[in-house]
C-alpha positions as CSV (number, residue, x, y, z in Angstrom):
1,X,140.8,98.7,74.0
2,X,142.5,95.3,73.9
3,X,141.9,93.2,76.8
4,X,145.0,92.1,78.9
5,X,146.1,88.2,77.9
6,X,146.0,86.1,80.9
7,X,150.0,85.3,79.4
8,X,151.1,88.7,79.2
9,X,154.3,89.7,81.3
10,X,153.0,91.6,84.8
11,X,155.5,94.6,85.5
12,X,154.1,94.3,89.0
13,X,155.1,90.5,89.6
14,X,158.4,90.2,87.2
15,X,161.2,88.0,88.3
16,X,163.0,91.1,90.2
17,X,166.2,92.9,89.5
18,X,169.8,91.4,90.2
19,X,170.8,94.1,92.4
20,X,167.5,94.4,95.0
21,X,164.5,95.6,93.6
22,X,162.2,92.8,93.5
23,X,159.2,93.0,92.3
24,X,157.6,90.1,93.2
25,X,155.7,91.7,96.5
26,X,153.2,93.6,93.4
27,X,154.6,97.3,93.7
28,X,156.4,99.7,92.2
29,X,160.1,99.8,93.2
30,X,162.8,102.7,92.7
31,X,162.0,106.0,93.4
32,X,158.7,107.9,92.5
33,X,160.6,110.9,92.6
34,X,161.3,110.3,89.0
35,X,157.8,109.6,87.9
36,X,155.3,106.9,88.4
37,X,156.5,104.4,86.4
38,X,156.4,100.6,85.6
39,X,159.2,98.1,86.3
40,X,159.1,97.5,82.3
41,X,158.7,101.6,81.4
42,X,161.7,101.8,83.5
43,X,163.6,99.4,82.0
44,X,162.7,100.8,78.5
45,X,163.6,104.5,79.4
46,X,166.8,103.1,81.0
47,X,168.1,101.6,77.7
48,X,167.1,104.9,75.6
49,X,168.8,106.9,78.0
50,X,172.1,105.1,78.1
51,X,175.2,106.0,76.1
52,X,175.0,102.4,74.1
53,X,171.9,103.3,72.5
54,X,173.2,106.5,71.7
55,X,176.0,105.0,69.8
56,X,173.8,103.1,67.4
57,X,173.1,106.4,65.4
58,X,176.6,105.5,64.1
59,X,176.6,101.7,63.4
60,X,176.1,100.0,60.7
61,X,172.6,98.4,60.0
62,X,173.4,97.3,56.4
63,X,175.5,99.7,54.6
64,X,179.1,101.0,56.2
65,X,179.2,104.4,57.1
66,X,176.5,105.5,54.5
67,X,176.8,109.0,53.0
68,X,173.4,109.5,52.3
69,X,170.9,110.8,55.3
70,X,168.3,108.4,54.5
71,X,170.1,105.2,55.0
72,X,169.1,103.1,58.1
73,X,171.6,102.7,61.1
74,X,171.3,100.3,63.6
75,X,169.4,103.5,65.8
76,X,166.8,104.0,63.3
77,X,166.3,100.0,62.6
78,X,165.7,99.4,66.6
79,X,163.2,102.3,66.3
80,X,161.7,100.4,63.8
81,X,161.2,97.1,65.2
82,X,159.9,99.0,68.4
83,X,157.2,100.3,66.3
84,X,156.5,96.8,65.3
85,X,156.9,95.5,68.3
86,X,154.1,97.8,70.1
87,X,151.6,97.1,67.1
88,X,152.0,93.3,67.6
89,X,152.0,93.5,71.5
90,X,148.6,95.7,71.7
91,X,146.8,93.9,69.5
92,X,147.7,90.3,71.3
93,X,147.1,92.0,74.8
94,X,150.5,91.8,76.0
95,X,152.7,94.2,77.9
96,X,153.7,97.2,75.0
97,X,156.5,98.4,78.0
98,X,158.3,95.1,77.7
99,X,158.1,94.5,74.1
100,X,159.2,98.0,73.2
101,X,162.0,97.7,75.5
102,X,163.5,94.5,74.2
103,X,162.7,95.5,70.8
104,X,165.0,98.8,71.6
105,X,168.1,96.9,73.2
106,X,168.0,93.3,71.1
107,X,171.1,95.5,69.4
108,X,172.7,97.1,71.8
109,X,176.0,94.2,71.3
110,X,176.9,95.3,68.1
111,X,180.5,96.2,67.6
112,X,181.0,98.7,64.8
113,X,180.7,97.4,61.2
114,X,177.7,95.2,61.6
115,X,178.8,91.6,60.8
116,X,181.7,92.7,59.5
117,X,183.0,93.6,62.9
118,X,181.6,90.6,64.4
119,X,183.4,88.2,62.5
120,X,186.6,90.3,62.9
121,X,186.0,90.4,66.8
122,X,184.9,86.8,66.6
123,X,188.4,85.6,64.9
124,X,190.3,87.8,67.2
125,X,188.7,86.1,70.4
126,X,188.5,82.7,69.0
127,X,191.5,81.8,71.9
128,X,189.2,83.7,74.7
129,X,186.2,82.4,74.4
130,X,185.0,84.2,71.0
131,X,182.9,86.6,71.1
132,X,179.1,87.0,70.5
133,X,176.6,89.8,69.8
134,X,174.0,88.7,71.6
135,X,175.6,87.7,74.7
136,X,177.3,91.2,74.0
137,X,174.3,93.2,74.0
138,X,173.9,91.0,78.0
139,X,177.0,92.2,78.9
140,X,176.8,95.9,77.9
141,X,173.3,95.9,79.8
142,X,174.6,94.1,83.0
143,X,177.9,95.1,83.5
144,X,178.9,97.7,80.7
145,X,176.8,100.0,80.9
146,X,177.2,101.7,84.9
147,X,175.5,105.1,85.5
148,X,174.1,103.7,88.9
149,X,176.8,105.0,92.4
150,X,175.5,101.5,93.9
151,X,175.8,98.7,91.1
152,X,177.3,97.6,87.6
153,X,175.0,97.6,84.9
154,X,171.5,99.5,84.1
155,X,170.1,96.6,86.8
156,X,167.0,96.0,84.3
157,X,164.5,93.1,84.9
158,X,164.4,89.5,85.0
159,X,162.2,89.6,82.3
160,X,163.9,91.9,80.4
161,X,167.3,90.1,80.6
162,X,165.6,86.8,79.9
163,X,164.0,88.0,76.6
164,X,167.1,89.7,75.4
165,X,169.4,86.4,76.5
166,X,167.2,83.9,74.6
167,X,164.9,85.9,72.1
168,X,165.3,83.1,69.3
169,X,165.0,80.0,71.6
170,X,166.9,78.5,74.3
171,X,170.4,78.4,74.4
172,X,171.8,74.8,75.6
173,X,175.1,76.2,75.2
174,X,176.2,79.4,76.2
175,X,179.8,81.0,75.3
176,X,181.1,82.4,78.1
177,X,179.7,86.0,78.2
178,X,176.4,84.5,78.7
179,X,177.5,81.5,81.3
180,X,179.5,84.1,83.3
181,X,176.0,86.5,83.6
182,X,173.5,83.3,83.8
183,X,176.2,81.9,86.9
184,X,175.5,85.9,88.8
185,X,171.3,86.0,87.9
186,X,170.3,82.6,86.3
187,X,167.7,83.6,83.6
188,X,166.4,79.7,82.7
189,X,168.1,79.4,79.2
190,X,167.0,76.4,78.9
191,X,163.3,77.9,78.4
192,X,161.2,79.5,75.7
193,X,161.1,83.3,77.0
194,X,157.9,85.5,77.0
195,X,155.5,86.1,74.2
196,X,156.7,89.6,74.4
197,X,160.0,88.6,73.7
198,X,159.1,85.9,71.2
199,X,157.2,89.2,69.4
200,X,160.5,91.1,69.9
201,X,162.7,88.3,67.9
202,X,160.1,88.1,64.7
203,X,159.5,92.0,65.0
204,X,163.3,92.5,64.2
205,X,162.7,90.1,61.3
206,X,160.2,92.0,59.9
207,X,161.8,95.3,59.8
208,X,165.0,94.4,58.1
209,X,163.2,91.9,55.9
210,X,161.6,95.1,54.8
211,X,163.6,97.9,55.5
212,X,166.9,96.4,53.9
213,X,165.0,96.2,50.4
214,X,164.2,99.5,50.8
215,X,167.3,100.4,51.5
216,X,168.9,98.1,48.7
217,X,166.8,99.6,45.6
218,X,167.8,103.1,46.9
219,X,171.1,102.1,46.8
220,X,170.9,100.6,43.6
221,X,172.2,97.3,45.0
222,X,168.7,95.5,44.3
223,X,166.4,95.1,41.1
224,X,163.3,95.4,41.3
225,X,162.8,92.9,37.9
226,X,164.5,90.6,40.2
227,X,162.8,91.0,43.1
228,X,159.5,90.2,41.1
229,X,161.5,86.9,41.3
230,X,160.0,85.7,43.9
231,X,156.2,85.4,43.3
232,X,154.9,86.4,46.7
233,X,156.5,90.0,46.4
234,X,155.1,90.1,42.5
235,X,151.7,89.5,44.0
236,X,152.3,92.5,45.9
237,X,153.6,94.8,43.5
238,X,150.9,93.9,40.6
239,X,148.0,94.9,43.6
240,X,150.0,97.9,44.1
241,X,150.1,99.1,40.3
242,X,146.4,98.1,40.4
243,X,145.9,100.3,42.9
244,X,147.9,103.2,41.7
245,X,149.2,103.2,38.1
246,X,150.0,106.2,37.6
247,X,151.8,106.8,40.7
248,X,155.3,107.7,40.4
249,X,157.7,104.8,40.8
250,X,159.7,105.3,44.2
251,X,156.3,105.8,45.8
252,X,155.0,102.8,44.3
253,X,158.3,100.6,45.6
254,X,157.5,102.4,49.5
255,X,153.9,101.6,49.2
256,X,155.2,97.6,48.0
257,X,157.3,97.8,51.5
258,X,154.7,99.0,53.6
259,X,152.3,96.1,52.3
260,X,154.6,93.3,53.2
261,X,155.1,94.7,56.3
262,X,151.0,94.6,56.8
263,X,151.0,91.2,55.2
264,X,153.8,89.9,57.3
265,X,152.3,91.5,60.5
266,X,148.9,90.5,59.9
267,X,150.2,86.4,59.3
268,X,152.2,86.9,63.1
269,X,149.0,88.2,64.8
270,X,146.6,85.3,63.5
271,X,148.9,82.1,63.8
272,X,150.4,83.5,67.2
273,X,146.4,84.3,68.4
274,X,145.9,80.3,67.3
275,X,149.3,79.2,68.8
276,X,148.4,81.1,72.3
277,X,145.0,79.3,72.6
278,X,144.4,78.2,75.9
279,X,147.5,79.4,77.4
280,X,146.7,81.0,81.1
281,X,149.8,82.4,82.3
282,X,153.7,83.6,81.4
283,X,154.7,80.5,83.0
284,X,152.8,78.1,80.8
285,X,154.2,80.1,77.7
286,X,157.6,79.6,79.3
287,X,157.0,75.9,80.1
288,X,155.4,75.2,76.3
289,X,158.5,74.1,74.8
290,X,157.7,75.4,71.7
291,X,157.6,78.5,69.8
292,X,154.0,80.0,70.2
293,X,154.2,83.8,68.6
294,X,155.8,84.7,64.8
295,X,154.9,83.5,61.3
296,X,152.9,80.9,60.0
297,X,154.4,77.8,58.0
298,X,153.4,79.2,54.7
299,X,154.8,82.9,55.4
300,X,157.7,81.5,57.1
301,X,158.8,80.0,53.8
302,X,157.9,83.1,52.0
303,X,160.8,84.7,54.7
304,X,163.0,82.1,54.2
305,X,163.2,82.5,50.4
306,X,163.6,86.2,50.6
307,X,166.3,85.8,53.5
308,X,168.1,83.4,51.0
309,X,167.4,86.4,48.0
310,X,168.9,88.9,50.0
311,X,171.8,86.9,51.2
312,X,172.7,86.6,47.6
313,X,172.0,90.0,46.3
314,X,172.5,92.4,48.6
315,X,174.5,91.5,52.0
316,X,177.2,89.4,49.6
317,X,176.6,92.1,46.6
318,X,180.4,92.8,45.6
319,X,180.5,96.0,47.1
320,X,179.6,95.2,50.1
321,X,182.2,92.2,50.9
322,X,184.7,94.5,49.8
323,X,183.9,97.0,52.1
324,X,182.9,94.3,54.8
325,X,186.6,93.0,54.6
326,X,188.2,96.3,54.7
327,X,186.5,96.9,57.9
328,X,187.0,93.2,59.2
329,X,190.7,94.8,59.0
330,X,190.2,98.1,61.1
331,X,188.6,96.0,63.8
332,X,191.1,93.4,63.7
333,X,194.3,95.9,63.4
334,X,192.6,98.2,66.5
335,X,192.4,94.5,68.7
336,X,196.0,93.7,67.8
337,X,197.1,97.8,68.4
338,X,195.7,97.3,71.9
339,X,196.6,93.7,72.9
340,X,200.6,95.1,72.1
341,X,200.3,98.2,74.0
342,X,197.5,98.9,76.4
343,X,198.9,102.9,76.6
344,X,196.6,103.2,73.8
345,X,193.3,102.6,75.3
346,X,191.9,105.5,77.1
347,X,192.6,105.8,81.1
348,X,189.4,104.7,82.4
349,X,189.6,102.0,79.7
350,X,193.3,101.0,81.0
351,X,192.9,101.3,85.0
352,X,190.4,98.3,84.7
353,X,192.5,96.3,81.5
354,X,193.1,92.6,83.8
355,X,196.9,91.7,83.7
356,X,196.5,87.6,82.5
357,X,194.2,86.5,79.3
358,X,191.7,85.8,78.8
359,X,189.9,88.5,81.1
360,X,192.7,91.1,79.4
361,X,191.3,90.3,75.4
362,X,188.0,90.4,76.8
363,X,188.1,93.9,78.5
364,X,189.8,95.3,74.9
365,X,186.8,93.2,73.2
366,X,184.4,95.4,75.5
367,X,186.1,98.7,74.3
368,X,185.7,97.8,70.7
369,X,182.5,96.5,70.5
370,X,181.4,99.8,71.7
371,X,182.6,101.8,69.4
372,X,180.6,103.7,66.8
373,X,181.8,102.9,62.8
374,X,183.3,106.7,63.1
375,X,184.9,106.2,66.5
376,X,186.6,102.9,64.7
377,X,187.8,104.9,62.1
378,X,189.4,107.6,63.7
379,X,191.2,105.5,66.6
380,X,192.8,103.2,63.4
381,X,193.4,106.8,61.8
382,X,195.2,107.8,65.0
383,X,197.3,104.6,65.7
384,X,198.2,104.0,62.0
385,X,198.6,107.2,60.7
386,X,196.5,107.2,58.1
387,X,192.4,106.6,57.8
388,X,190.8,103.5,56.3
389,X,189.4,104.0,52.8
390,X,186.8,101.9,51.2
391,X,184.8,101.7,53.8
392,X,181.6,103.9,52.3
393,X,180.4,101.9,49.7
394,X,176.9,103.9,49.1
């Protein structure tokens, strides 16, 4: 069994809840009547039981509204970097609950499309303050997302908040999503966040590193002759046909994936173990000013080159900026259908539509970021009178 790192998160000593709850005393809080839980295992089974993780089954990850089964959604990619995430945090002793949890809602902001959507949302709301995934996936958590009689929001922990906020470093500049939710429960953005977090952040990288080329030969999008490209992956693949040359091809290109996942895993646990050395608490992980868990030098090159492959091959493949601008337009024609008449939105959705920009944009941002890819395309079907096409482009 690992042992506990002194710099672990503590579910019984967290930084409390907005709404009550705090933590800080070393006990349990909400009810036991609902099982004897963690602070963190309550924030993870929150998120998993709330409608906005429900609705990542039908997002896009990479590929829009895939026919094929076996395509990844943004569900089945947080899944994913949870299972990363809980491999990384056991082995370095730190708080699985915690990692797992923020591995689970680092996602939940997306608006439908991916990217696509983002950049469509982002170009609608560029004279409301833009708009932001990330600060997104805050607002849906804090504010959004209200199942509770007492409180906005799924009322998750400090620590929780803090990770998902600033995952990838501090943020000196927040847009205004973030400002508005830092102003109500300040989470120190200024600061690195936990190790757990930190693991969260370079466990996503590692999935869809992985996953997307995976996804990309099946598609036929990627080659695997150019792949070999990039001499780090050829390494791989000649050990693989070494190991099994007379295995059939598609199980030779899943056993090349699940190396580089063990290659890139193995590289995050020994240079984070070396980067942690010393360190005696959360607060001197927060207070390091420096990123202390993900890849070494050499394999964050290796990344960095296969980002830039990627970025090249697959995510600005033809196909896929055709289909990306073809849904840039259903997000962008459902914002404009909405700003001109509100009597389109749902009821619940209009009774709380503000009267004055930029709090009016920012409600109809809110209902469209939370659409599903389907969802998208049947409101456009409904208010247009006829359903985008191009939009499946595997």
């Amino acid at each position: 069994m690992t042992t506990r790192a002194p710099f672990a998160a503590d579910p019984y000593s967290h930084g409390g809840r907005e709404f009550g709850g705090n933590a800080a005393l070393g006990k349990i809080t909400g009810s036991e009547s609902r099982g004897p839980r963690t602070d963190f295992q309550r924030d993870r089974d929150r998120i998993i039981h709330s409608m906005s993780f429900r609705r990542l089954k039908s997002k896009t990850q990479v590929f829009i509204s895939p026919e094929g089964d076996h395509y990844r959604t943004r569900l089945t990619h947080s899944i994913e970097v949870a299972q990363i995430g809980r491999v990384l945090a056991r082995a370095l002793g730190l708080d699985e609950d915690l990692t797992e949890a923020l591995c689970l809602a680092h996602d939940l902001g997306h608006p439908p499309f991916g990217h696509a959507g983002e950049s469509a949302l982002s170009e609608a709301m560029a004279r409301h303050g833009g708009f932001c995934h990330n600060a997104q996936a805050l607002r849906t958590v804090m504010r959004l997302e209200s199942p509770y009689p007492e409180h906005d929001g799924l009322n998750l922990t400090w620590d929780l908040l803090e990770g998902l906020a600033k995952h990838n470093g501090p943020v000196a500049a927040p847009n205004w999503a973030l400002a508005e939710l830092d102003e109500a429960f300040p989470l120190d953005l200024g600061t690195w966040p936990s190790i757990e977090a930190q693991i969260a952040a370079v466990s996503d990288d590692i999935a869809y590193d992985n996953h997307d080329i995976d996804d990309g030969l099946r598609a036929g999008f990627l080659d695997l002759d150019d792949l070999l490209q990039l001499d780090f992956l050829a390494d791989q693949w000649r050990a693989v046909e070494r190991r099994f040359p007379n295995a059939p091809r598609d199980r030779q290109l899943r056993e090349l994936i699940r190396d580089q996942i063990g290659l890139m895993v193995n590289d995050v646990l020994q240079h984070t173990r070396e980067m942690t050395k010393g360190m005696g608490s959360v607060a001197e992980v927060r207070d390091a000013g420096r990123q202390l868990a993900g890849f070494s030098p050499e394999m964050r090159e290796h990344e960095r080159r296969l980002k830039a492959f990627m970025y090249e091959r697959l995510y600005y493949h033809p196909e896929q900026v055709s289909a990306a601008e073809r849904a840039r337009d259903v997000v962008a024609r459902l914002f404009a259908a909405y700003s001109q008449d509100a009597g389109l939105m749902p009821p619940e959705w209009r009774a709380k539509l503000p009267e004055q920009d930029p709090q009016r944009s920012r409600v109809i941002a809110d209902f469209i970021a939370g659409m599903s890819d389907r969802f998208a395309m049947q409101a456009c079907e409904t208010i247009y009178g006829e359903r985008p096409r191009g939009l499946i482009n595997v």
